[in-house]
C-alpha positions as a printed Julia matrix, in Angstrom:
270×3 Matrix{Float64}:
  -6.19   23.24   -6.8
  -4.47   26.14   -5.81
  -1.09   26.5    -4.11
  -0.55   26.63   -0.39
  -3.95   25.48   -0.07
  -4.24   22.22    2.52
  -6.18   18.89    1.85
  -7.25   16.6     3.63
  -6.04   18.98    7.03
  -2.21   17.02    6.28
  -1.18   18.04    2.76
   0.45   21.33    1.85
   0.17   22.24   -1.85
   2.6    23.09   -3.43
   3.62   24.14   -7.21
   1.62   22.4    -9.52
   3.55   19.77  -11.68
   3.36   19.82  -15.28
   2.17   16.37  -16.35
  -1.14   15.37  -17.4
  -2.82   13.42  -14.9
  -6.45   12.84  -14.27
  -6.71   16.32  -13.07
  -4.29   19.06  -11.39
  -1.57   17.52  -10.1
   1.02   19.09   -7.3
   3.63   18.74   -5.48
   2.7    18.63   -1.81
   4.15   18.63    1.98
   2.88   15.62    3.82
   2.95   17.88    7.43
   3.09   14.81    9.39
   5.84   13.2     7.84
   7.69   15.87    6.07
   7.72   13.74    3.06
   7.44   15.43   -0.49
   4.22   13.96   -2.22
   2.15   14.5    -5.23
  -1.58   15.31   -4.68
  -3.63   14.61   -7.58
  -7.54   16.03   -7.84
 -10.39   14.1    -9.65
 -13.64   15.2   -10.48
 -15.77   11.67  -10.32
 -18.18   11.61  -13.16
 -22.0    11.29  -12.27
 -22.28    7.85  -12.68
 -23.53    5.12  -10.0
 -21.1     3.23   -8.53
 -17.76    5.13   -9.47
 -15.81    6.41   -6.0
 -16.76    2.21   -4.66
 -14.61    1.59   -8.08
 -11.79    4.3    -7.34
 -11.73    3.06   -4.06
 -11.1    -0.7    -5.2
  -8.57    0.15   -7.98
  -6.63    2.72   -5.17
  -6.56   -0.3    -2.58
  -5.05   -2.81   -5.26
  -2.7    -0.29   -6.38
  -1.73    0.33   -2.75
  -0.85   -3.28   -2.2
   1.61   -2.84   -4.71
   5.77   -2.87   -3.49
   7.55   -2.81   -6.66
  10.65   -0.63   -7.75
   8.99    0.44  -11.1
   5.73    1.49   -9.76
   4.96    4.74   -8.33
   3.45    4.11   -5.13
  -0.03    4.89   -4.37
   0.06    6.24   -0.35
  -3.64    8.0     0.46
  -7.36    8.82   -0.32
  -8.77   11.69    0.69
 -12.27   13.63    0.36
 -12.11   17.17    0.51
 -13.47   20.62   -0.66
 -11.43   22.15   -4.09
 -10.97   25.76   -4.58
 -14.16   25.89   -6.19
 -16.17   24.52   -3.46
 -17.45   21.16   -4.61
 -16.21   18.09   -3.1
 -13.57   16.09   -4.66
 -11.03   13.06   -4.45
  -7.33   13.9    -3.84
  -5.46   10.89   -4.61
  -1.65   10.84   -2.88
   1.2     9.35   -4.58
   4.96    8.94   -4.21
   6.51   12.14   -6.27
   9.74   11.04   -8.15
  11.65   13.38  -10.31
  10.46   12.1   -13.81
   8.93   13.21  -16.52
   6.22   11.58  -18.83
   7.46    9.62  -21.86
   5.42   11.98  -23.98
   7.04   15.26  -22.98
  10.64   13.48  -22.95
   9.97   12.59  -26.71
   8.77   15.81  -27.32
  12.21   17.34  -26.33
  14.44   15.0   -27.43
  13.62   11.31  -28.77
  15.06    8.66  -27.24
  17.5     6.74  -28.35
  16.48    2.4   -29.73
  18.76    1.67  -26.39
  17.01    3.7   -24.23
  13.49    3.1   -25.34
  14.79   -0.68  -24.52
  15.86    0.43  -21.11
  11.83    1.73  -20.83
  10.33   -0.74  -22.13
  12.3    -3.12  -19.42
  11.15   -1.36  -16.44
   7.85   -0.58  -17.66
   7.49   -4.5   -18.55
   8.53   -5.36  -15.01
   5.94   -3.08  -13.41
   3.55   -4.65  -15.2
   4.47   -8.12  -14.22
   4.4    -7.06  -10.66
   0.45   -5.8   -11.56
  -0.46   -8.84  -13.23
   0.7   -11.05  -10.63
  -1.62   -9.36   -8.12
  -4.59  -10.37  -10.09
  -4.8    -6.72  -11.68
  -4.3    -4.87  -15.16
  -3.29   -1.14  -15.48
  -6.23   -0.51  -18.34
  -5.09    2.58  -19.59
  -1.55    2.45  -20.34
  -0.62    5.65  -22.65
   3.02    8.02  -22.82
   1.78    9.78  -19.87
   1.36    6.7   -18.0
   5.26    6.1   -17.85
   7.17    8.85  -16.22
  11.0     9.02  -16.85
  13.63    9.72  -14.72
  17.01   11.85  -15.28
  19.0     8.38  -15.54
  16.47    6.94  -17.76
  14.95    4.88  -15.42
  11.24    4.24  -16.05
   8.18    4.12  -13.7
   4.51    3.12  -14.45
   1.88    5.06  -12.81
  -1.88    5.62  -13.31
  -2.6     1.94  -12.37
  -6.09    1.26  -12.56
  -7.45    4.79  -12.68
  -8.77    4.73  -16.37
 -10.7     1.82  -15.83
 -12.19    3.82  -12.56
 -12.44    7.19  -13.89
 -12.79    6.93  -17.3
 -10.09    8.69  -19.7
  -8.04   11.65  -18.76
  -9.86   14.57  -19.31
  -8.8    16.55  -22.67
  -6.72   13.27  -23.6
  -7.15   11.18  -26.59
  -6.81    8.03  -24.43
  -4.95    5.45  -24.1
  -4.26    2.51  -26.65
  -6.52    0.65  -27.5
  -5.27   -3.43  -28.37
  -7.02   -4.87  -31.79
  -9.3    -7.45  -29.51
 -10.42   -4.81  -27.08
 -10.99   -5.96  -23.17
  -8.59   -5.52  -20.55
  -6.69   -8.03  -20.22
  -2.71   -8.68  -19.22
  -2.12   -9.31  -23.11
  -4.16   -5.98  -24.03
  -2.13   -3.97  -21.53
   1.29   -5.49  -23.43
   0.1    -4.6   -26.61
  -0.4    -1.01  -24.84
   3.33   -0.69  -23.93
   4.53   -2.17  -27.19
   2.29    0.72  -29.22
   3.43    3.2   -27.0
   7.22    2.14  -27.07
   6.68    2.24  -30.86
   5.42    5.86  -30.96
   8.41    6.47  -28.74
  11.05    4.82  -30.93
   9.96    5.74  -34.31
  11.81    5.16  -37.03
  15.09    4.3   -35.25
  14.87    0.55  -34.36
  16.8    -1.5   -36.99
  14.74   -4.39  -38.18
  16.04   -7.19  -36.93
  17.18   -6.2   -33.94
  15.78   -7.1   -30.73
  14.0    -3.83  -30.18
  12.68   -4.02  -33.61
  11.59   -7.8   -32.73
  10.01   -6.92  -29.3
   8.03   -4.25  -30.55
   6.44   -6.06  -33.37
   5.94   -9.02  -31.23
   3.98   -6.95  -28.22
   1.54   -5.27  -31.01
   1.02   -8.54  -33.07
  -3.18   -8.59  -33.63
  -2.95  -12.03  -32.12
  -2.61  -12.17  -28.16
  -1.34  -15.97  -28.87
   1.73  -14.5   -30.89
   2.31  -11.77  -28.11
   5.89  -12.89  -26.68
   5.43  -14.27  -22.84
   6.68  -11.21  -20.03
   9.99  -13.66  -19.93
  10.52  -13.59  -23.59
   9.56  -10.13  -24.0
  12.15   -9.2   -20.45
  14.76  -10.76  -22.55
  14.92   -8.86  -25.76
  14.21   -5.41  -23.85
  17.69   -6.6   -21.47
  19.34   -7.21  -25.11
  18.01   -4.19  -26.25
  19.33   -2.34  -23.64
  22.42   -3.62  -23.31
  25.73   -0.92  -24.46
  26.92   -0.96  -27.71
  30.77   -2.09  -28.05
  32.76    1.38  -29.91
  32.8    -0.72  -32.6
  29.73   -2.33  -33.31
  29.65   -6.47  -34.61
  32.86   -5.21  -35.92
  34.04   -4.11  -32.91
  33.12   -7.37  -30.99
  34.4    -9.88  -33.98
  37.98   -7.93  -33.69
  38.05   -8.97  -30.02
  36.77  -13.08  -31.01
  39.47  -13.28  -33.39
  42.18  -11.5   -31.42
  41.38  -14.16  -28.38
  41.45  -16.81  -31.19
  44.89  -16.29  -32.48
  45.85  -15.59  -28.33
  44.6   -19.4   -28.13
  46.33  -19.85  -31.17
  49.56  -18.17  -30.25
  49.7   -20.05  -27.38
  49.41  -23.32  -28.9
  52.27  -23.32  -31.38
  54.53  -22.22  -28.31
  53.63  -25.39  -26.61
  54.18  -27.58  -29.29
  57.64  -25.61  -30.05
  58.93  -26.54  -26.43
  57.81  -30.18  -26.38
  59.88  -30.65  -30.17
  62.75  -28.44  -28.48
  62.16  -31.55  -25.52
């Protein structure tokens, strides 16, 4: 794609956004709404069958309203810069970066690969309960905002497509298939890569992660159980620590305490 090129006769390119997608991917000017969009071009492979199966996977992604997913907005057939006829899929933009190039610069903190893993988890609930899987959850899948707020994106396209181009592709879970339980092993490998060493073991990072990637689907943790140690996960550290937090139990203690002997004091005094 080139910029300042239109597709579709409605969408303005714009500077092309550095993320790895399923091909060039830019920032664009819906012209009838104004909005800011991202237009992303796909070369179909030669096999039977495969723009009916984009289609399907871009109509069940479109159906999806949730927070944590990026939302999938148009279709379009149109000429690239080289001539050939291509797809331009149209998405909501956000401004967020993959998971992969924010670990890259800097990697996250255990808390904030908990705050991730949260969203990330809740996307996917929202995709399972539609009937659907994402099939090729990998880093670049999850973009990142500049509050640390997570987004899922990509639904569906791997198992349409194929693989990103030049990728190594996305996890694969030990029983293969794609399945709700093979896209939760996904985002527990992928939040593991993410995290690294960091996670104490024990803790309820540390705990989620293991459970998610456990060869077993039956000893995956349910989305509830899994919702619930991201949320601990993510929750802020006291200054202090344990230590920090058992100061404040045993300072309300002897408060109770205090109290207590005072009362008793006044009804001898009585």
């Amino acid at each position: 794609m080139i910029a300042g090129r239109m597709v579709g006769g409605r969408y303005l390119l714009l500077d092309e956004l550095g993320r790895r997608g399923f091909g060039p991917t830019h920032r664009a000017e819906d012209r009838i709404t104004g909005r800011t969009v991202a237009v992303t071009e796909i070369a179909l492979p030669a096999v039977a069958g495969v723009r009916e199966r984009l289609l399907t996977e871009v109509r069940a992604a479109g159906r999806l309203r949730h927070p944590s997913v990026v939302g999938v907005l148009d279709l379009v057939t149109d000429r690239s810069s080289a001539g050939d006829m291509r797809e331009y899929l149209v998405t909501e933009h956000p401004e967020a970066r993959p998971l992969g190039a924010v670990v890259e610069t800097a990697p996250p903190s255990p808390r904030q690969v908990a705050l991730v893993g949260r969203d990330v988890l809740a996307a996917l609930r929202a995709v399972h309960a539609d009937g659907g899987t994402h099939g090729g959850l990998d880093a670049d899948a999850v973009l990142v905002t500049a509050d640390g707020r997570a987004l899922l994106t990509d639904v569906g396209l791997a198992r349409a497509v194929g693989p990103r181009p030049g990728g190594n592709g996305a996890p694969a879970a030990p029983e293969g298939g794609d399945t709700p339980a093979a896209d939760l092993w996904c985002l527990g490998a992928v939040l593991r890569e993410a995290a690294g060493p960091r996670p104490s073991a024990g803790s309820a990072l540390a705990t989620v992660l293991d459970g998610l990637t456990a060869d077993d689907p039956a000893e995956r943790p349910t989305h509830d159980r899994a919702a619930e140690l991201f949320e601990r996960g993510a929750r802020p550290r006291s200054p202090g620590g344990d230590l920090g937090r058992n100061r404040w139990i045993l300072l309300g203690v002897a408060g109770v305490l205090a109290v207590v002997v005072v009362v008793l004091l006044v009804l001898a005094v009585l």
